[in-house]
C-alpha positions, 0 to 999 in steps of 0.5 A, a space after each residue: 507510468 511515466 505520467 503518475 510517477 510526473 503527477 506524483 511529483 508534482 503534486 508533492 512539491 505543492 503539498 511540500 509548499 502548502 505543508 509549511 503552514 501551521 497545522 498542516 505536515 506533509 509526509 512522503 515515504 517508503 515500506 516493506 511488507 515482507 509477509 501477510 496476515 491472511 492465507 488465501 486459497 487461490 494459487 496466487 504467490 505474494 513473496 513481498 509487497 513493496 510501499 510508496 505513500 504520499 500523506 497529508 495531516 491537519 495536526 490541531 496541536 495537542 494529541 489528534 491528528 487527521 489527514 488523508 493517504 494515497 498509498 501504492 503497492 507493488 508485487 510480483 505474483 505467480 499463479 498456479 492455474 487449472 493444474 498445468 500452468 504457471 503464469 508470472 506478473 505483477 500485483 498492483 494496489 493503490 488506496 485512498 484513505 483517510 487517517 486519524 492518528 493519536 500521538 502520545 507525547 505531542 512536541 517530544 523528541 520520541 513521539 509514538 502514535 497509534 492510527 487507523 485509515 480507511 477508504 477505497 482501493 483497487 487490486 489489478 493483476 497484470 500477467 505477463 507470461 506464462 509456463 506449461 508445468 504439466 503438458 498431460 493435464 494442459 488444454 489451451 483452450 482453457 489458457 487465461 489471457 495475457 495482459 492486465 485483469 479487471 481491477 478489484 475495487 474494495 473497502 480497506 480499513 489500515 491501522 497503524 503504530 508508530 513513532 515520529 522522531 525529532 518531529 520528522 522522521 516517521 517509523 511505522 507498521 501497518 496492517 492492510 485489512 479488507 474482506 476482499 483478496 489483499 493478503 493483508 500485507 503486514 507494512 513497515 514504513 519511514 516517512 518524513 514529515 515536512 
């Protein structure tokens, strides 16, 4: 962890510098998703989803916008499983998408947009302990291992709505949409834009 959050900062130092010529912004920021648009029916609880992000744009300096985002999401999660034991852990989501945005009142003050991302990204369940609830319905035999699970690779589709002010700060919701398990987490950000 310590070497991704290392490589994380590193990086957005040197996008920083290399987002200081024309056309080119760099946005770093933070979300909340506090509930999701998808009930899925597998015993998994989400309560929230916390957001960090990374993003770059090629803004062509009238209404588009495109770019890239590396996007992580971090959530505890809890299982209710075989009907007699409850397990406790983390979520991981991480996606690498690209962007097209379209801005509405390019060089104004109040600037909203409208976006979409797509791309790649991954579920890893990671269980850390677990809790027998009903001893007379429990067999050990069939306990899930502890530990990290195979990740799920998947195709996420994110559009977004938002507005930039005084040409930096960015205040924005989104929604994670994928035909695989993600819940899709309702996000609010604020990013700043370099």
């Amino acid at each position: 962890m310590k070497r991704i959050i290392t490589l994380i900062l590193a990086l957005s130092a040197a996008v920083c510098l290399f987002g200081q010529n024309a056309g080119h912004k760099f946005e770093i920021g933070v979300g909340y998703a506090p509930f999701f648009l998808a009930i899925v029916e597998d015993g998994v609880r989400m309560p929230y989803e916390g957001d960090a992000y990374i993003e770059w744009r090629y803004d062509f300096g009238n209404h588009f916008d495109v770019g890239a985002k590396l996007d992580y999401k971090y959530c505890p999660v809890d299982l209710f499983y075989g009907n007699a034991v409850r397990y406790y852990g983390d979520q991981h989501y991480g996606a690498m998408l690209a962007l097209a945005d379209f801005k509405f009142l390019p060089g104004k003050k109040v600037n909203p947009f409208i976006g979409v991302g797509a791309g790649a990204g991954f579920i890893l369940d990671v269980w850390k302990s677990q809790k027998v609830e009903r001893p007379e319905y429990h067999d050990a035999a069939k306990d899930m291992p502890l530990g990290a699970k195979d990740p799920t690779i998947l195709f996420v589709a994110a559009p977004r709505i938002g507005v930039e002010l005084f040409s930096h700060l960015r205040l924005s919701a989104s929604v994670d949409m994928s035909p695989a398990d993600t819940r899709w987490p309702v996000c609010i950000n604020i990013g700043w834009t370099f």
